[in-house]
C-alpha positions as CSV (number, residue, x, y, z in Angstrom):
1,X,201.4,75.2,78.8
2,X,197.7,75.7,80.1
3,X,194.7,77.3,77.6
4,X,191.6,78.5,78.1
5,X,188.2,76.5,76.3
6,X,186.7,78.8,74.1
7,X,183.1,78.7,74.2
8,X,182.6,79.7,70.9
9,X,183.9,76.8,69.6
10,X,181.4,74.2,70.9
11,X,179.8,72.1,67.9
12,X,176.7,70.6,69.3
13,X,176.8,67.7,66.4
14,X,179.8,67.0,67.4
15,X,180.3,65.9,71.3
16,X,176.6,65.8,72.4
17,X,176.4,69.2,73.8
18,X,174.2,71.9,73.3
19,X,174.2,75.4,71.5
20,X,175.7,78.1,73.9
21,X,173.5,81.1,73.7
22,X,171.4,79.6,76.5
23,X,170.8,83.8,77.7
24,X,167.2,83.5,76.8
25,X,164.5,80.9,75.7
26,X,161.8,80.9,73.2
27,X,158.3,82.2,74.9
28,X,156.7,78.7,72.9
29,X,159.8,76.9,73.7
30,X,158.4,72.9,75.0
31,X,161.0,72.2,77.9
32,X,162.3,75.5,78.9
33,X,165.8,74.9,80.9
34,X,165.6,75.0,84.3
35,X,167.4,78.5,85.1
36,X,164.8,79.8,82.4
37,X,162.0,77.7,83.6
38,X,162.6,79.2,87.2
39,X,164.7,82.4,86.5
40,X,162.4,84.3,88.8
41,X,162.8,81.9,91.5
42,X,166.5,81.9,91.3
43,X,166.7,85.8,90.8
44,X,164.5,86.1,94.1
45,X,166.9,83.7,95.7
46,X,170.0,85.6,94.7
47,X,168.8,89.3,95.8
48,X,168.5,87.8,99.3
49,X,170.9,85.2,99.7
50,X,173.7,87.3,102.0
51,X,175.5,83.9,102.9
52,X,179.5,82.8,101.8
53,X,178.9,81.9,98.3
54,X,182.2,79.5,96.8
55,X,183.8,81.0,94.1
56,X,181.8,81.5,90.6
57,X,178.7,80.3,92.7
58,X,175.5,82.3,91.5
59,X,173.8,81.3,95.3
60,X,175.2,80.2,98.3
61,X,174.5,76.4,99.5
62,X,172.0,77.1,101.3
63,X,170.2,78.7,98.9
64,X,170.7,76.2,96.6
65,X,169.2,73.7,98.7
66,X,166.1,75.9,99.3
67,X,165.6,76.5,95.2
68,X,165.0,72.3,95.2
69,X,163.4,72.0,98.5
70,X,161.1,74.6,98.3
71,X,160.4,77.4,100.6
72,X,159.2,81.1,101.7
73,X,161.8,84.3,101.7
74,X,162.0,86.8,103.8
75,X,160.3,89.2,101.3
76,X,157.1,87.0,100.7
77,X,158.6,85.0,97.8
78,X,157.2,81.5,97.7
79,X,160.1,79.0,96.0
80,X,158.3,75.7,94.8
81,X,159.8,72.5,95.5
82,X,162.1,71.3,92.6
83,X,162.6,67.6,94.7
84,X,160.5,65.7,97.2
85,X,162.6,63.8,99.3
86,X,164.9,63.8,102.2
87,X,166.5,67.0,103.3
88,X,170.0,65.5,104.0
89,X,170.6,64.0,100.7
90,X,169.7,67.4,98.9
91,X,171.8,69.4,101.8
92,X,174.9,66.4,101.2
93,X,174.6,66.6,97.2
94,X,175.2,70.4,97.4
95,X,178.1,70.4,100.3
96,X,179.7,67.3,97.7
97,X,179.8,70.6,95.1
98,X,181.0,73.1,97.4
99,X,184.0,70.8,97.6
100,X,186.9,69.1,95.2
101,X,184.9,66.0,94.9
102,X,182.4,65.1,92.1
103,X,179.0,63.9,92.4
104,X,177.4,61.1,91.6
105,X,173.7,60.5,91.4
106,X,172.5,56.9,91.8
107,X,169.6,55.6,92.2
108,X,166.7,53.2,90.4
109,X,165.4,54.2,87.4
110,X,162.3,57.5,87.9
111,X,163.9,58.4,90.8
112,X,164.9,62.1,89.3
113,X,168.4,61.9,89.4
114,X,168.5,63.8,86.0
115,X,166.3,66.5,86.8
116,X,168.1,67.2,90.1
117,X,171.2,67.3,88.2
118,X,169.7,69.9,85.8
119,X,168.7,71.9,88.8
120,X,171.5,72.0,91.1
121,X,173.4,72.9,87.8
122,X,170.9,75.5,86.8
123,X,171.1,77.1,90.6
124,X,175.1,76.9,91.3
125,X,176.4,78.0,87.5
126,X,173.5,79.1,86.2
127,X,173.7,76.9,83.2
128,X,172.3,73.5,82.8
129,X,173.6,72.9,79.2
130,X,177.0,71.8,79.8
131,X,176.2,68.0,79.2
132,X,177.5,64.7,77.9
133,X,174.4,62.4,77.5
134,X,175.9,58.9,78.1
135,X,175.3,56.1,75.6
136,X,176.9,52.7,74.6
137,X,178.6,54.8,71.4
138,X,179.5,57.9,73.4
139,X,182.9,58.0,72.4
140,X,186.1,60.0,74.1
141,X,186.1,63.3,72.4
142,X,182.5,63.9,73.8
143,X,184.1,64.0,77.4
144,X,187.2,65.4,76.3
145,X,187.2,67.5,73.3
146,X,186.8,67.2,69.1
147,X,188.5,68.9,65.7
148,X,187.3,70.7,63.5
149,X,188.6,68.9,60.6
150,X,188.5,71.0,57.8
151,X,191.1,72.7,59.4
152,X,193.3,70.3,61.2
153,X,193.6,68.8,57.8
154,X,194.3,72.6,56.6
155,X,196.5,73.5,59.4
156,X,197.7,70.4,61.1
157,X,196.7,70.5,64.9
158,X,196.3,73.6,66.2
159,X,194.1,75.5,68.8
160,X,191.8,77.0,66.8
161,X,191.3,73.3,64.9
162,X,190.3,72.0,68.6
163,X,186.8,71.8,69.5
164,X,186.0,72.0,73.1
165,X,183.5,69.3,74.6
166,X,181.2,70.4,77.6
167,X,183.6,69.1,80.3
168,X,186.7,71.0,78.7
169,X,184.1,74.3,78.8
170,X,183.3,74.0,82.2
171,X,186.8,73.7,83.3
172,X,187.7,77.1,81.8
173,X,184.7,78.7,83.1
174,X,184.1,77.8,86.3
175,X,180.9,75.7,85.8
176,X,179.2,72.6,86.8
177,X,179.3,70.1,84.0
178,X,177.2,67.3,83.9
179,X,177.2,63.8,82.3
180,X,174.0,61.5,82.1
181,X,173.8,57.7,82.0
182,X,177.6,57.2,83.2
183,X,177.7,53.8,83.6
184,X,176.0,53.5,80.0
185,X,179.5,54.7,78.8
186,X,182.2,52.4,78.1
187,X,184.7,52.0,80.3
188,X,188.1,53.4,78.5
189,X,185.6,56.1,77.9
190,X,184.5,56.9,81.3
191,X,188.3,56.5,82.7
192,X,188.8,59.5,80.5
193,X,187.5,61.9,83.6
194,X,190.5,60.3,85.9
195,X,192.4,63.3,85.3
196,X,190.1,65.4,85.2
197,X,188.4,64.9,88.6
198,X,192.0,64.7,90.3
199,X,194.1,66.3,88.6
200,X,192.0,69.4,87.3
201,X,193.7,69.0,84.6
202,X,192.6,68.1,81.0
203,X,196.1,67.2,78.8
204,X,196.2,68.3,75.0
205,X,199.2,65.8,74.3
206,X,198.5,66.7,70.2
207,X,199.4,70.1,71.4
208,X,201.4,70.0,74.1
209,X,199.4,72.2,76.5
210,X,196.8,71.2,78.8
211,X,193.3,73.2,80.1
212,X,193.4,73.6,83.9
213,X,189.9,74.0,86.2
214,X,189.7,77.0,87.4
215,X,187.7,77.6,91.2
216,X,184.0,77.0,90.6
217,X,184.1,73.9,88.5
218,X,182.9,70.6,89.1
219,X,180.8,67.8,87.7
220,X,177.4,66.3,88.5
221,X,177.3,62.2,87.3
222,X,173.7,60.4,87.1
223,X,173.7,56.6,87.3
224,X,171.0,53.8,87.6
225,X,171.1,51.1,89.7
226,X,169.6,48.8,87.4
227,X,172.8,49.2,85.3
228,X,174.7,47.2,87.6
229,X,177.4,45.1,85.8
230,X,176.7,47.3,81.7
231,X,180.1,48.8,82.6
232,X,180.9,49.2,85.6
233,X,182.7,52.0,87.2
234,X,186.5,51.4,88.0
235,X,187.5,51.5,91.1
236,X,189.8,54.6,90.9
237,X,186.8,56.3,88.9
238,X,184.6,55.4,91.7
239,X,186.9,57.1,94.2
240,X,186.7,60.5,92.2
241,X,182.9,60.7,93.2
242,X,180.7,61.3,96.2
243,X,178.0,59.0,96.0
244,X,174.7,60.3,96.6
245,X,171.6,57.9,96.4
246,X,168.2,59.0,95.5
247,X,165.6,57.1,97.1
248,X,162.1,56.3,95.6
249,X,159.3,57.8,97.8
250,X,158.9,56.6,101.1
251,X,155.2,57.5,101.3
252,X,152.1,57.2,98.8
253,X,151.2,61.0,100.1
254,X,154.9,61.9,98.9
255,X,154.7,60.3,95.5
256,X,151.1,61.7,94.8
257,X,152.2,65.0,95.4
258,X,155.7,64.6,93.0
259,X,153.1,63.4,90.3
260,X,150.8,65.9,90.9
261,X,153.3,69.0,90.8
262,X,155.1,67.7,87.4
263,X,151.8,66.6,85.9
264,X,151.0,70.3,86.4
265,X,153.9,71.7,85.2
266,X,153.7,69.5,82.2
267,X,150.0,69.8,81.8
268,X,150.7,73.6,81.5
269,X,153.1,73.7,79.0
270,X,150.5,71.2,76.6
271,X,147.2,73.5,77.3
272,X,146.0,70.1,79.2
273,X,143.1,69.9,81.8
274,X,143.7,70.9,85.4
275,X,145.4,68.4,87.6
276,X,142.9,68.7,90.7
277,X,140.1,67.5,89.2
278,X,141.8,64.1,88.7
279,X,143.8,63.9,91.8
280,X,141.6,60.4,92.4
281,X,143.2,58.7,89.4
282,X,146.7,59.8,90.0
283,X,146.0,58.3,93.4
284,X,145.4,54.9,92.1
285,X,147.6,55.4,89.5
286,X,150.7,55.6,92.3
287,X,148.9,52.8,94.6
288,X,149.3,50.3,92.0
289,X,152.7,51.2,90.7
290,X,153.8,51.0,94.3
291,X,151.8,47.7,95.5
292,X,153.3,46.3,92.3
293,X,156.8,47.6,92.7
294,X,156.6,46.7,96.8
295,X,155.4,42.9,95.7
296,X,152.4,43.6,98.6
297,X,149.4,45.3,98.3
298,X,148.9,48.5,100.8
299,X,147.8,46.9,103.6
300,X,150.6,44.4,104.0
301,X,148.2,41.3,103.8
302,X,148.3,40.2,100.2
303,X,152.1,39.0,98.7
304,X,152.0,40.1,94.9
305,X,154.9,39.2,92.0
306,X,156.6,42.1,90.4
307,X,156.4,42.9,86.9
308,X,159.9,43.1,84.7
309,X,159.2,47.1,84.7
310,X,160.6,49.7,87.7
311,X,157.1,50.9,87.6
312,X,158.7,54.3,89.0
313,X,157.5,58.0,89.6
314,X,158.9,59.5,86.1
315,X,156.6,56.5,84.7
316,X,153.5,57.0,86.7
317,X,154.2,61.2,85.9
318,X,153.9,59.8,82.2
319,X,150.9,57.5,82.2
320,X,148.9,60.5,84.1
321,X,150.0,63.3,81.5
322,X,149.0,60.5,78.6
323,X,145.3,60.4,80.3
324,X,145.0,63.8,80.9
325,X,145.1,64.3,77.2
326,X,143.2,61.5,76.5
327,X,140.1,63.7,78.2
328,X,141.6,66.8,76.8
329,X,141.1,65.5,73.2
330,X,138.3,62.9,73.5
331,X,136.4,63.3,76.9
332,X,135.1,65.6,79.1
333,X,138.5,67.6,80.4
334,X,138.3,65.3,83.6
335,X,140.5,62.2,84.1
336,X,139.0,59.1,85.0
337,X,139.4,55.7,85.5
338,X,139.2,55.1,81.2
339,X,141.9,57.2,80.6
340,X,144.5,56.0,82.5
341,X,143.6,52.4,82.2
342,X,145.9,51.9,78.8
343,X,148.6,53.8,80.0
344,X,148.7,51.5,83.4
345,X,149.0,48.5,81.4
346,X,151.6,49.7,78.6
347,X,153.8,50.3,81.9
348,X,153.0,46.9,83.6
349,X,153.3,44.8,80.6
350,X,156.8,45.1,79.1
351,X,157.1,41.3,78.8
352,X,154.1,40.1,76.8
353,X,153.9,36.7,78.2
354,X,155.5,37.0,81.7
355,X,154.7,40.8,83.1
356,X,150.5,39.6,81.5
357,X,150.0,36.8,83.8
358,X,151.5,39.1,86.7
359,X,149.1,42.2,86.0
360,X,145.8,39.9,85.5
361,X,146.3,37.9,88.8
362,X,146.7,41.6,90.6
363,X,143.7,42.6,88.7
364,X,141.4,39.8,89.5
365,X,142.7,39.1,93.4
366,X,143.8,42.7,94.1
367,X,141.6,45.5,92.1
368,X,138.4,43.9,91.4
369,X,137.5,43.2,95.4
370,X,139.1,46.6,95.8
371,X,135.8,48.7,97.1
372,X,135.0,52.0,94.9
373,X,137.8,50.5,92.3
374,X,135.0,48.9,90.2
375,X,135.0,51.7,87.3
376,X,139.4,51.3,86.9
377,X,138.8,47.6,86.7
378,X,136.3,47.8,84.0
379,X,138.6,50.1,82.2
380,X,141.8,47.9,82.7
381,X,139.7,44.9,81.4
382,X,139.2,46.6,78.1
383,X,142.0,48.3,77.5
384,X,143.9,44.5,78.2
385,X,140.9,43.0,75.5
């Protein structure tokens, strides 16, 4: 016998998902979700998108694709870039939704995989709640689906004891469901989706019915790369998925500008200074994140070691957002070399003993001969006092 998930019967506490009523979001709400965040982006998108849209899809593909690359309609509309990086692994991401297969996200940590799940979510369902955050204690009934107790004890099993998990909702509906951190799960856990993903089916055995996908659902995965070997994927979970690989930045200019366009975003949301007048800082800022990260310095003639950190964007998007309330609150409103200087070396020295001797050798052979770098090494010598 096949059901139907009722979304009504969600219980956030429960499996890790969120409240439903997602229609709307608070005007002083901190982190608005994305198809709130961008609704007039996406509404633009969807009165002109006359392309074949798959089943339940709120835009086609290609529309999709434009929402997180960026782009001008036809009517004047300008759509910001959502993600900085190739066009083929953005247009092969969305074609991997438009299909049977599932995606999976994988790429080093800061490398956005979350927040391009939350968008290609937010732009094909229009809801980028449906999520199972992965941990080392996520257990099964987050993926699959809960009881409410009181009753089952009550009743005995019964559908309206059954509380439906974000996967199980998404498979009635016709929506993109996402889980975070997969390979943070454990594995009996994450085998769970086995069925799921071929099948399209989700058994009930205590019931003896079953919830079948309906056309339009499918599932986004996010994985880090540095996770290699904390539980690894199966094999036959591995073949559910199209893998999909987010790469770090190829270019300084490219990872300046991702800093610089979330830093603004953020900045906005906290009443912080404006980004352009510290567009310097976030310069060096990504410089030595990446000469560190690279193990050379920009010009390819000095070998450096590599701290234990990834050193990634998301990281250099949080040291510049710490600085730029640093002069909010005690300077001048304009980032400099003094307010980023703590922040560098919180992210560089994770190891006390080990990362310290690696981030004063780069500071004594690399930043102090560095010319017009004279005012960030003073501030990186005190803040490491």
């Amino acid at each position: 016998m096949s059901v139907s998930a009722e979304p009504t019967s969600v219980d956030p506490r429960r499996n890790g998902s969120v409240p439903t009523d997602t229609g709307t979001a608070r005007p002083d709400t901190l982190r608005p979700h994305a198809e709130h965040a961008f609704a007039d982006e996406l509404a633009a998108l969807a009165a002109q998108d006359d392309r074949p849209r798959p089943a339940r899809w709120r835009l086609s593909p290609w529309a999709v694709a434009t929402y997180l690359l960026g782009g001008t309609l036809p009517d004047g509309t300008v759509v910001t870039p959502k993600y900085v990086g190739p066009r083929r692994v953005v247009e092969v991401a969305v074609t991997t939704l438009a299909t049977d297969r599932a995606l999976l996200l994988l790429g080093v940590p800061g490398t956005a995989k979350t927040w391009v799940s939350e968008h290609l979510a937010a732009a094909v369902s229009g809801d980028s709640t449906l999520l199972v955050q992965g941990t080392a204690g996520t257990p099964e009934e987050a993926i699959r689906y809960g009881w409410n107790y009181a009753r089952l004890l009550a009743h005995g099993p019964s559908r309206e004891a059954l509380v439906a998990g974000p996967v199980m909702r998404a498979m009635a509906e016709g929506r993109t469901a996402r889980v975070e951190e997969l390979t943070r799960i454990p594995a009996d856990v994450q085998d769970s989706l086995i069925t799921i993903l071929s099948e399209k089916t989700l058994p009930i055995p205590e019931l003896g019915q079953e919830v079948q996908a309906v056309r339009g659902f499918n599932l986004i995965a996010t994985a880090n790369d540095r996770d290699r070997g904390v539980n690894e994927l199966s094999s036959a979970l591995r073949r559910r998925f199209n893998t999909v690989v987010l790469p770090l930045p190829e270019t300084p200019e490219a990872e300046v500008d991702i800093v610089t366009r979330r830093v603004e975003q953020i900045g906005r949301s906290l009443d912080l200074p404006a980004v352009p007048d510290g567009v310097d800082e976030i310069r060096r800022v990504v410089t030595v994140f990446r000469e560190l990260r690279d193990g050379v310095t920009a010009d390819g003639r000095t070998k450096l070691k590599s701290p234990s950190g990834t050193l990634s964007t998301a990281e250099a998007i949080s040291v510049v957002t710490g600085g730029l309330a640093l002069a909010a609150h005690f300077g001048d409103g304009v980032l400099r070399a003094g307010d980023v200087a703590a922040g560098v070396l919180g992210a560089v020295v994770r190891d006390p003993t080990a990362d310290r001797v690696v981030w004063q050798e780069y500071l004594e052979t690399v930043v102090r001969e560095r010319d017009g770098w004279s005012d960030f090494y003073r501030a990186c010598r005190e803040a490491g006092a």
